[in-house]
C-alpha positions, 0 to 999 in steps of 0.5 A: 319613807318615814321612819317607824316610831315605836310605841310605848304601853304608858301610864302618865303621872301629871302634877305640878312640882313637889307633888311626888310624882318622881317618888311614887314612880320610882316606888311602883317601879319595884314592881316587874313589868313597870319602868320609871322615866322622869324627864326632870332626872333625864335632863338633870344626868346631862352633862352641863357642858353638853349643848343640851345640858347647857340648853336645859340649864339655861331655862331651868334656873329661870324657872321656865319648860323646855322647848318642846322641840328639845324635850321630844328629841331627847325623850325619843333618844333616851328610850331608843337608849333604854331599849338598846341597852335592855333596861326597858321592853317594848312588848312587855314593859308599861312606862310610868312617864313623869313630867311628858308630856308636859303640854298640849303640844308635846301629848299631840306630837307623841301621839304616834309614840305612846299608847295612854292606858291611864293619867294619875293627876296628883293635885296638891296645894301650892305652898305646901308643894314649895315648902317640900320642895325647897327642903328637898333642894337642900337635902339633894343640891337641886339648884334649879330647886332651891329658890322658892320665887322660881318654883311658884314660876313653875307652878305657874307655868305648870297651871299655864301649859301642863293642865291642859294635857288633862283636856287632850285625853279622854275622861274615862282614863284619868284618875285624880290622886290627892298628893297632898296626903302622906306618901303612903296614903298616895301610894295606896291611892295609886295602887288601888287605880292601878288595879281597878284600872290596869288589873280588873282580873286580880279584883275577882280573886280578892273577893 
């Protein structure tokens, strides 16, 4: 008999890199009741001497995903991690995902595994993206990062094999984010849809 995969409260936070998905996350997750995860971070906390960090590097710095085997197998360690540990409740908590599913493939696989009450799509012009991110690289050492020709790669492996997760769930969930505006403004953007979206009830009370 197979095992039972948990399933996770989720919203997904899907844009092409450099379009603060990673930022918000980790802002809007101040608040009780909400967990950050980034795949980009869960990789990057590997031990590059590790078969999985040594994996991870080897396709990062050519600016190329990671195999959807790999990734799936990790994120499902990580959370099995994280509500082990306590740092994330399966009845309570609603994940913010960032960066997975990141294809087609991985958002059918995952199906069994995350309950999708909302996709912001943060959209954004490509070379303002690759002008933040390379600031940030410096600021931050993010080596697979710092080269501009392998973060217009990603963009266009994002264009390629992450866009189509918009066509695999239903309209009715996605919300589009302009993440090209100040970080402020798309925070507003997404806590507005958040509580349209996730909590209707506290609209009445505001009127």
């Amino acid at each position: 008999m197979a095992d039972v995969q948990p399933v996770y409260k989720s919203v997904l936070v899907l844009g092409p890199p450099g379009s603060g998905k990673g930022t918000q996350g980790k802002v809007l997750t101040q608040m009780p009741g909400f967990v950050h995860l980034s795949s980009g971070d869960m990789f990057r906390n590997l031990d590059p001497q590790s078969e999985l960090g040594s994996v991870f590097l080897e396709y990062s710095t050519k600016g190329e995903l990671v195999p959807d085997d790999l990734t799936i197998r990790l994120w499902r360690h990580h959370m099995a991690q994280m509500a082990n540990s306590g740092q994330f409740s399966i009845e309570k908590d609603v994940l913010f995902l960032d960066g997975i599913p990141r294809s087609r493939e991985q958002a059918e696989r995952l199906a069994d595994n995350i309950d999708v009450l909302l996709l912001l799509h943060l959209k954004a012009d490509q070379e303002a993206m690759v002008e933040r991110i390379h600031g940030r690289a410096l600021q931050e050492n993010r080596l697979d990062d710092a080269n501009p020709d392998i973060v217009r790669r990603r963009f266009q492996e994002y264009t390629a094999e992450t866009a189509p997760v918009l066509d695999y769930y239903p309209a009715s969930k996605i919300r589009t984010i302009d993440a090209g505006a100040a970080p402020l403004e798309v925070l507003r953007q997404i806590i507005e849809v958040l509580q349209v979206m996730l909590f209707p009830e506290t609209l009445q009370h505001s009127v």
